[in-house]
C-alpha positions as CSV (number, residue, x, y, z in Angstrom):
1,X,173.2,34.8,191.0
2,X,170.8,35.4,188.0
3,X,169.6,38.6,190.1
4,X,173.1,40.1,190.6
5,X,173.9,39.2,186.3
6,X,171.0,41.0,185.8
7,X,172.6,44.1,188.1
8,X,175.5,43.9,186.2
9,X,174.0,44.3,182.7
10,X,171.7,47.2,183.9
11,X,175.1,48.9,185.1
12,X,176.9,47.8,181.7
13,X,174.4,49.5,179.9
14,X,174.2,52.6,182.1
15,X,177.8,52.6,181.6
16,X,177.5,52.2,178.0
17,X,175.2,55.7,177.8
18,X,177.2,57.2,180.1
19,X,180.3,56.5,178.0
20,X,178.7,57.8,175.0
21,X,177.4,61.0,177.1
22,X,181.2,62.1,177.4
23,X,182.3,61.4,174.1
24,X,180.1,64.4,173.2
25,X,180.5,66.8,175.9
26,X,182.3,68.7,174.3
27,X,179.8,69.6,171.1
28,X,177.9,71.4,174.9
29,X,178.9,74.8,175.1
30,X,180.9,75.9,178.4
31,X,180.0,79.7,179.7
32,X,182.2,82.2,180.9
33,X,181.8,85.1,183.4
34,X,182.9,88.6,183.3
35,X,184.6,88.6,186.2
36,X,184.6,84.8,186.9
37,X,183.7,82.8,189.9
38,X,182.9,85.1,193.1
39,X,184.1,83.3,196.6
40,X,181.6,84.4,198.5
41,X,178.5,83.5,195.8
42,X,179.2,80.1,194.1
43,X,177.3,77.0,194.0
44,X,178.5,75.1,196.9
45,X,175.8,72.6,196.6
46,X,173.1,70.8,194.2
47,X,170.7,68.4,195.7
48,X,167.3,66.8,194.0
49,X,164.4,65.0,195.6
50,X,161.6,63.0,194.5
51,X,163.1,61.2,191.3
52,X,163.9,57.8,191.3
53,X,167.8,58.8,191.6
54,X,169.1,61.8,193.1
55,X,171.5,64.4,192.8
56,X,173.8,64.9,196.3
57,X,176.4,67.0,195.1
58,X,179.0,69.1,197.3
59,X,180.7,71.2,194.9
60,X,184.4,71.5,194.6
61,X,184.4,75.0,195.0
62,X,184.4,78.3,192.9
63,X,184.5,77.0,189.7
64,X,184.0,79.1,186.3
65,X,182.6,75.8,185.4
66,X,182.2,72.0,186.5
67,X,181.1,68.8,184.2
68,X,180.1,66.2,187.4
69,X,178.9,62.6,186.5
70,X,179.0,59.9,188.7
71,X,177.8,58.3,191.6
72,X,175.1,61.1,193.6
73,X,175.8,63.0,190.8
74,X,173.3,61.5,187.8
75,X,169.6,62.6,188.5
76,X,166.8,59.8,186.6
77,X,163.6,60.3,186.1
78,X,160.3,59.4,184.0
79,X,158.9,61.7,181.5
80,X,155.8,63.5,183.1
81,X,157.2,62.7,186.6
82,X,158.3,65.4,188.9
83,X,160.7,66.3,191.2
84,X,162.8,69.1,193.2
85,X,165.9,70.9,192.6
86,X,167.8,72.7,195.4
87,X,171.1,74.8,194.8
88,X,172.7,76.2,198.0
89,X,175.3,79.0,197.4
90,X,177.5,80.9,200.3
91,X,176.2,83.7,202.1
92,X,172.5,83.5,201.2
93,X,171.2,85.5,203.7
94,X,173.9,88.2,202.8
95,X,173.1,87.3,198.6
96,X,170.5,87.1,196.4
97,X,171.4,85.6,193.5
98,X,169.2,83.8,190.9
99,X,169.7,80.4,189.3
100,X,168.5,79.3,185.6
101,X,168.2,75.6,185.5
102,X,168.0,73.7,181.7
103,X,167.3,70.1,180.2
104,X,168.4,69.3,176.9
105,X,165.3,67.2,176.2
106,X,166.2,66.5,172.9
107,X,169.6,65.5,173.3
108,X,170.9,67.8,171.0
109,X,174.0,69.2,172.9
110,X,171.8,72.6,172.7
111,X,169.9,74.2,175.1
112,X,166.8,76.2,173.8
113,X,166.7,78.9,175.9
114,X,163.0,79.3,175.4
115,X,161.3,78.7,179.1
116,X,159.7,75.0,178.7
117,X,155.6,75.4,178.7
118,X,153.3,72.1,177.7
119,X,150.8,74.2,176.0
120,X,153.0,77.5,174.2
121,X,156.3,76.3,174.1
122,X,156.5,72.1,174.5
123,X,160.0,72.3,173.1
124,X,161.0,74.6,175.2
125,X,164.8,73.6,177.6
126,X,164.7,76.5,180.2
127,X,162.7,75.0,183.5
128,X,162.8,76.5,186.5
129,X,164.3,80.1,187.6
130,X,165.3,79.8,191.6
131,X,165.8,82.8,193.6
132,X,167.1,81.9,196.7
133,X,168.2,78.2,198.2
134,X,164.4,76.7,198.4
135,X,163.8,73.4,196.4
136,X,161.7,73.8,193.2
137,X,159.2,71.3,191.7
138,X,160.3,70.8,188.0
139,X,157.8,68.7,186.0
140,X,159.8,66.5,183.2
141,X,158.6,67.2,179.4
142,X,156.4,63.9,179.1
143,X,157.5,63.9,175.5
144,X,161.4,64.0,176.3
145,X,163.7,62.0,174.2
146,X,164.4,58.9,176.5
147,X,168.1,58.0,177.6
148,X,171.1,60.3,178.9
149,X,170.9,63.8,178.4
150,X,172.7,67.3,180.2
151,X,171.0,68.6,183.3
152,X,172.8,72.3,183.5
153,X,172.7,74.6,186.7
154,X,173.6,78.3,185.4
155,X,174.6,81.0,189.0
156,X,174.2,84.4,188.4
157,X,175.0,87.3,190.6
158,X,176.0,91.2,190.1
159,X,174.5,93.1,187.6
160,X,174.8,96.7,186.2
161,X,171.1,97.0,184.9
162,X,169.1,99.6,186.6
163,X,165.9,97.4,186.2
164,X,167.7,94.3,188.2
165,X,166.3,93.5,191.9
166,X,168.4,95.0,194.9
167,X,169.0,93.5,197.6
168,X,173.0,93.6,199.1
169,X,174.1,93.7,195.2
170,X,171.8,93.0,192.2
171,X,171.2,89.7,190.0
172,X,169.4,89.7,186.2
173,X,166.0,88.9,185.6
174,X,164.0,87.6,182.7
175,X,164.9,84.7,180.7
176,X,168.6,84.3,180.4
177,X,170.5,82.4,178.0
178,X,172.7,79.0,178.6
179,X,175.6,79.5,176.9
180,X,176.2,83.1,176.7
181,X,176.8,85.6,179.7
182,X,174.9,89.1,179.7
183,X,178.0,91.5,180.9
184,X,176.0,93.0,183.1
185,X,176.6,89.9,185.6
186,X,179.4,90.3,186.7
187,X,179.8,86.8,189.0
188,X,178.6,83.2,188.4
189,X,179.3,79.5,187.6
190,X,177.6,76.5,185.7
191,X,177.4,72.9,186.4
192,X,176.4,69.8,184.5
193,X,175.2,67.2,185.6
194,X,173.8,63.9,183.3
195,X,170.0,63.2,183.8
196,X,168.5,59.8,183.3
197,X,164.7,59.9,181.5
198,X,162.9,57.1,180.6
199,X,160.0,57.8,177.9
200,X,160.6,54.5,176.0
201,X,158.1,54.9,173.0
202,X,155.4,52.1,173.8
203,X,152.5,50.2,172.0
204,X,149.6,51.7,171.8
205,X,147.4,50.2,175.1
206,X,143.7,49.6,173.5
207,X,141.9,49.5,169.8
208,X,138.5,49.8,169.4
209,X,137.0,49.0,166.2
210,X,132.8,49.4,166.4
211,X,129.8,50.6,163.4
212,X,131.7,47.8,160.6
213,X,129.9,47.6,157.5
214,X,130.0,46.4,154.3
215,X,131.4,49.7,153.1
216,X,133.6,51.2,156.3
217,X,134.2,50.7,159.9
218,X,134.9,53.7,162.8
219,X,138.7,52.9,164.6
220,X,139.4,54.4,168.0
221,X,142.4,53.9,169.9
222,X,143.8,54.9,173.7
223,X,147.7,56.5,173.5
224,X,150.6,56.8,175.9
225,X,150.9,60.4,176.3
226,X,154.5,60.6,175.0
227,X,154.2,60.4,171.5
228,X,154.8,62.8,168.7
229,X,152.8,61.1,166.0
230,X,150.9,57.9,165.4
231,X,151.3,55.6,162.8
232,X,149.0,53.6,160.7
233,X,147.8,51.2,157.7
234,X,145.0,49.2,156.6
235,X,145.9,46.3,154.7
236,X,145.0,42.8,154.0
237,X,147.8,41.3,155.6
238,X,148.8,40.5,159.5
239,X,152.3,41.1,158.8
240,X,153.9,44.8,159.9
241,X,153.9,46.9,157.6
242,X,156.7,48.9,157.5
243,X,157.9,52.3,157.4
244,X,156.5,55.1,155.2
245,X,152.6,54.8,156.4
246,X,149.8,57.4,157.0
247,X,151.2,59.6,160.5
248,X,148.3,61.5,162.4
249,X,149.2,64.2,165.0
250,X,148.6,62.4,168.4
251,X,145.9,64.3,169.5
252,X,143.9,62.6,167.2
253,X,142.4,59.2,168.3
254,X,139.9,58.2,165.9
255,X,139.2,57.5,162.0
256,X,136.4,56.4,159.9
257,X,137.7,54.5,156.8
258,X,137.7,55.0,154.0
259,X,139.3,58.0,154.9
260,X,141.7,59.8,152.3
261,X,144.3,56.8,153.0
262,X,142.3,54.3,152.7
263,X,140.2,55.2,150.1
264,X,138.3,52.2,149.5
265,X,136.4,49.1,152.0
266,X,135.2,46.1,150.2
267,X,132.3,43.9,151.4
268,X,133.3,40.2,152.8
269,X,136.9,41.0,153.2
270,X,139.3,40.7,156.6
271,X,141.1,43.8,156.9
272,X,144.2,44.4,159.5
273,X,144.6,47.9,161.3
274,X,148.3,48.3,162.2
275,X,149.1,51.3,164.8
276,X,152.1,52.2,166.4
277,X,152.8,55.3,168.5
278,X,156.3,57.7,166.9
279,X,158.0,59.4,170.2
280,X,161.2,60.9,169.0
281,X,160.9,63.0,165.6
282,X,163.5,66.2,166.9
283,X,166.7,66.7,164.7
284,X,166.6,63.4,162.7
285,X,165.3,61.7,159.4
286,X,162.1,59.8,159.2
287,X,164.0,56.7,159.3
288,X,165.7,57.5,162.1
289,X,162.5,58.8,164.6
290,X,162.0,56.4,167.7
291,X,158.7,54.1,166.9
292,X,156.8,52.0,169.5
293,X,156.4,48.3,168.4
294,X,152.8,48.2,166.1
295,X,149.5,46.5,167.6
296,X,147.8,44.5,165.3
297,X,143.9,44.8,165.0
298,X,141.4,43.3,162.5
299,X,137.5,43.2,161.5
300,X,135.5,41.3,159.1
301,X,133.4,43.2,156.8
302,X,129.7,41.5,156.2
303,X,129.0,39.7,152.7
304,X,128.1,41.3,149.8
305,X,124.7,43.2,149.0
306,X,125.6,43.8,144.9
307,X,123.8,46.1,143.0
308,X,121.7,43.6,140.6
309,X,122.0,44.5,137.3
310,X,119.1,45.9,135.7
311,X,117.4,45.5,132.0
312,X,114.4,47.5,130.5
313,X,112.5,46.5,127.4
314,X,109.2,45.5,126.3
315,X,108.7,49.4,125.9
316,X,105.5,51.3,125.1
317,X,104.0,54.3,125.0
318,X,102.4,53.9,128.5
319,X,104.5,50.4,130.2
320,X,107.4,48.8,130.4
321,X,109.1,45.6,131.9
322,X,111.8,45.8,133.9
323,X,114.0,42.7,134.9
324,X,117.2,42.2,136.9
325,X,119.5,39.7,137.7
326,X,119.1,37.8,141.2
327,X,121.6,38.3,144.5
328,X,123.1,36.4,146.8
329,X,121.5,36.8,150.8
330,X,118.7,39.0,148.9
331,X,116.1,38.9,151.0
332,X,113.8,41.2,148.7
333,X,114.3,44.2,146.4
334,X,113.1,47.3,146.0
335,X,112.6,49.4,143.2
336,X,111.3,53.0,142.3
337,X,110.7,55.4,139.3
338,X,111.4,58.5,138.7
339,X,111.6,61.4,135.4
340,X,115.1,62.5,137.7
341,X,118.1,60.8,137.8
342,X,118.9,62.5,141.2
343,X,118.4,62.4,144.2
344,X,118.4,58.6,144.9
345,X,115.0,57.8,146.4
346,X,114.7,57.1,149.7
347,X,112.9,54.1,149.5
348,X,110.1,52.7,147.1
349,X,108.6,49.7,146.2
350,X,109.3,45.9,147.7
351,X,109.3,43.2,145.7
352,X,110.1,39.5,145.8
353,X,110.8,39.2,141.8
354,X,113.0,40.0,139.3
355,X,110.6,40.8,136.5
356,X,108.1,43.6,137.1
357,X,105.5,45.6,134.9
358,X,105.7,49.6,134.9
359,X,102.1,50.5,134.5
360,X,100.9,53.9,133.9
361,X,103.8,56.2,132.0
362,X,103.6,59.1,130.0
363,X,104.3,58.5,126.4
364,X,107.2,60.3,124.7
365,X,109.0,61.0,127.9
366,X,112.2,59.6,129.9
367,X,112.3,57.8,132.8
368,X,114.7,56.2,135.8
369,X,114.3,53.2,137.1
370,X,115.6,52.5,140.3
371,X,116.3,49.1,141.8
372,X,118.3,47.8,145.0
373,X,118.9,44.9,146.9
374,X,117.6,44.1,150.9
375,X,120.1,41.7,152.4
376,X,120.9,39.9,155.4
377,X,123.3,41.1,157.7
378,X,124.2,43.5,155.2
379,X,120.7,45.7,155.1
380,X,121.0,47.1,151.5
381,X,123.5,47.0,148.2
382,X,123.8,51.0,146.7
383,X,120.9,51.7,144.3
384,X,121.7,50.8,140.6
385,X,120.0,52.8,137.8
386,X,118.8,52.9,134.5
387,X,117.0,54.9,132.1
388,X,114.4,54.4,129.1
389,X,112.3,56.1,126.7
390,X,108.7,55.5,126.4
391,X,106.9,55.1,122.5
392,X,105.9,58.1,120.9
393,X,102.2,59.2,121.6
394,X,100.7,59.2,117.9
395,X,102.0,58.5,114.8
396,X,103.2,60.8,112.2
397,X,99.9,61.1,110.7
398,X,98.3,61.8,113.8
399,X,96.9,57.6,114.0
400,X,97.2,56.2,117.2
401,X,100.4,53.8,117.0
402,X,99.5,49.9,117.3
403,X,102.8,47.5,117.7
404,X,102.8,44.5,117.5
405,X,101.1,42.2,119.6
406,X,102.9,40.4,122.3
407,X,102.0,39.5,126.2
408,X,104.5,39.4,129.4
409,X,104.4,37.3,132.3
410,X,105.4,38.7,135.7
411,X,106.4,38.8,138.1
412,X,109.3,35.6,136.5
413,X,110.2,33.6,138.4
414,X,107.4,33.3,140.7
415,X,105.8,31.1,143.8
416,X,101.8,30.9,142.7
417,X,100.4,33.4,140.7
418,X,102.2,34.5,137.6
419,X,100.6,37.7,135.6
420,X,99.8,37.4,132.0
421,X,99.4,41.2,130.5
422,X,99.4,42.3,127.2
423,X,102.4,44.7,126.1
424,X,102.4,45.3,122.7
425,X,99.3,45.7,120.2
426,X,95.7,45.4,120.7
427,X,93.7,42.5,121.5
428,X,90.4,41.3,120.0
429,X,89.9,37.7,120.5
430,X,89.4,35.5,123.2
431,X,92.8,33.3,123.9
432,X,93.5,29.9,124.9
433,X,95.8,29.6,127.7
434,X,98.5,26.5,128.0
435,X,100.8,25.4,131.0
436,X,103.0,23.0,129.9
437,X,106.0,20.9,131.7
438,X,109.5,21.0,129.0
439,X,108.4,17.8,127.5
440,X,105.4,19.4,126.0
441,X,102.6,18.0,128.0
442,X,99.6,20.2,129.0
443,X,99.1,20.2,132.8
444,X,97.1,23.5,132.8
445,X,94.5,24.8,130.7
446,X,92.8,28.7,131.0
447,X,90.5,31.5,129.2
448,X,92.0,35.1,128.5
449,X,89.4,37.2,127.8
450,X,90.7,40.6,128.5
451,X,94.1,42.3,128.5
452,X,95.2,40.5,131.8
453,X,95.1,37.7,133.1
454,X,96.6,35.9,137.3
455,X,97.2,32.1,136.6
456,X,97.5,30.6,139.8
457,X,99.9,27.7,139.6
458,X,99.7,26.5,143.1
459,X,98.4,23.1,141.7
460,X,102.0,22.3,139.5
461,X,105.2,21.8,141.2
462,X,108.2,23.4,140.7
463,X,110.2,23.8,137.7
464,X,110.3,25.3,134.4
465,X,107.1,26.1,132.0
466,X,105.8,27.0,129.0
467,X,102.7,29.3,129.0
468,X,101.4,29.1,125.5
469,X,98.9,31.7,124.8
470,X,96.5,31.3,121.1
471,X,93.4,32.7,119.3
472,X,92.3,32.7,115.5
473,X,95.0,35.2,114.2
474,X,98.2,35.0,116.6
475,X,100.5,32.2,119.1
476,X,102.8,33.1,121.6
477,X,104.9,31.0,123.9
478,X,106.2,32.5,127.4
479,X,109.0,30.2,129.6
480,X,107.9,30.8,133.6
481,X,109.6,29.4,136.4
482,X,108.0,28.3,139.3
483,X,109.7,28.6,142.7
């Protein structure tokens, strides 16, 4: 019982369509003949094979023209599939006469006479030209609006024109229009018939979403083969996304975002790719085309990589310090300079730090510094810059210029060895060194003789430190953490 309800709603529906079909028959044009309907050259009968209905149709007789619908009279097929027509008229070994043969694929009550060719004319409603009574392969337009549309049959028989074929009377050539009749033929008749096609617009079969980054990802996707357009967005949501997205012709299958619509990818952020394909786009709105229902795809782009953010100070004539703010998952940095703010380097120097000494500049001149983070899985943040002017190289008077004393420790923080150099000024004395815990007490004790000195401080644990340096004339007190 559930199989024959089932029946019966199929038929409903068919009825339904077919219903609908003839309320607007008459918006199709009906063709007249010169001298009408011949006797002897008519269509007498219209037969298809190969769909997954048929046509088995013994005409009524010489008509100027016939409208059949019905049972054995409704042909239905799938887009892309195809199957034969066969028109039988009297006296065909006596009479050749030639048959045009149209399908309003877009269900527009108008045939477009231009002959229908996938690659130069897809649109195109004219399908077959028969010469004879032999059965003729017709191949549906796979991108055919689906439901009930006008199969028409146009005879044609007994021309004027010089340039027509003999053969016991004469019958035009060339492509010949549905509704109107050249008067050079003299004799003919059209019939109707309704044809069934089934394109429903589908989802999309496969997504394929490979190379994601913190910064973009490559999209790929399989189609149907019937659709006009596809649809898409990239959003933050799983929820559909509505009309009025970004439409791509449907030979393209592929995208790498950011793309113009989706101009920008964050790091550690779930994105959603919506796709859906758009089948019916002829004589209608945008909010009136025939969509397939939208497949929902996602990716997860890694964690951050920042850009740390940079400082420069401590400048002299020949050094600087650079220092920079730590990242999360750095693994290590890396860091370069340059007199050119462009091109970004390629690479430069690793380092495990955030403080570093810039040894061996030119005085009076401007440099880059370039810094970027190595992190894990994200391999590197974008390089962050920043600029500086190094002291003059003499004074005024000519005097070599002496700032003020003052020493840097680097790299801060560190794991064992922390660098004591001095950066500003010029000394003379030998100094005390003092490693002390935040309470005060002395744990370390060290000479600096010379310009630079590497503290190990393997031997205290970790934590924070003052490094207090002194000789006869100056003090100085540097905080250090130890890793």
């Amino acid at each position: 019982m559930r199989i024959k309800f089932y029946s019966m709603k199929k038929l409903f529906a068919l009825c339904i369509l077919l219903f609908t079909f003839h309320n607007v028959e008459a918006q199709y044009c009906i063709p007249t003949y010169p001298s009408g309907c011949n006797p002897n050259l008519y269509i007498s009968d219209v037969t298809t094979g190969g769909a997954i209905q048929n046509i088995s149709n013994l005409g009524t007789g010489c008509n100027n023209y016939t409208y059949y619908t019905g049972t054995k009279k409704v042909v239905e097929v799938n887009a892309g599939s195809t199957f034969t027509v066969q028109v039988v008229y009297p006296k065909a070994g006596q009479n050749l006469a030639r048959t045009a043969v149209y399908i309003d694929y877009d269900q527009n009550q108008i045939f477009d006479n231009n002959p229908y060719n996938p690659i130069t004319m897809p649109k195109g409603e004219f399908v077959v030209n028969l010469v004879g009574t032999t059965a003729t392969p017709i191949t549906v337009n796979p991108f055919a609006k689906d439901g009930v549309t006008r199969l028409r049959f146009r005879i044609f028989y007994k021309t004027t024109d010089p340039t027509a074929l003999p053969l016991f009377g004469y019958y035009p050539t060339g492509t010949f229009d549905a509704c109107q009749t050249w008067s050079g033929a003299a004799y003919g008749e059209t019939e109707d018939y309704d044809i069934i096609i089934h394109n429903p617009c589908k989802k999309i079969p496969s997504v394929n979403i490979t190379n994601v980054t913190s910064k973009g990802a490559d999209i790929s996707w399989t189609v149907n083969g019937n659709e006009r357009w596809v649809e898409y967005m990239i959003d933050q949501s799983p929820n559909d996304p509505g009309n009025g997205n970004f439409l791509l012709n449907n030979t393209q299958t592929s995208i790498h975002v950011p793309d113009t619509n989706t101009t920008r990818i964050n790091c550690n952020t779930k994105y959603y790719f919506h796709i859906r394909d758009v089948c019916d786009t002829e004589s209608h709105s945008q909010a009136t085309w025939s969509y397939g229902p939208w497949r929902l795809d996602s990716f997860q782009t890694p964690p951050c990589c920042d850009v740390p953010p940079i400082t420069v100070d401590n400048i002299t004539s020949n050094t600087a310090i650079a220092s920079w703010g730590p990242v999360t998952s750095v693994i290590q940095y890396e860091y370069a300079v340059s007199i050119s703010d462009s091109p970004e380097p390629t690479g430069g120097t690793r380092y495990n730090g955030t403080t570093t000494l810039l040894p061996g500049l030119d005085c009076s001149r401007e440099y880059y510094f370039f810094l970027r983070a190595l992190c894990s899985p994200t391999p590197t943040s974008d390089w962050g810059i920043d600029s500086f002017l190094t002291q003059p190289c003499t004074s005024i008077d000519n005097s070599p210029v002496l700032p003020e004393f003052k020493l840097n420790a680097y790299p801060n923080p560190t794991r064992n060895v922390v660098t004591l150099s001095v950066m500003h000024g010029i000394k003379r004395e030998v100094g005390a060194i003092e490693v002390m815990d935040v309470t005060g007490k002395v744990l370390k004790t060290a000479v600096m003789d010379g310009d630079k000195l590497d503290l190990n401080l393997n031997d205290v644990p970790s934590g924070l430190y003052m490094i207090r340096y002194s000789d006869e004339q100056r003090t100085q007190v540097i905080k250090v953490r130890r890793e």
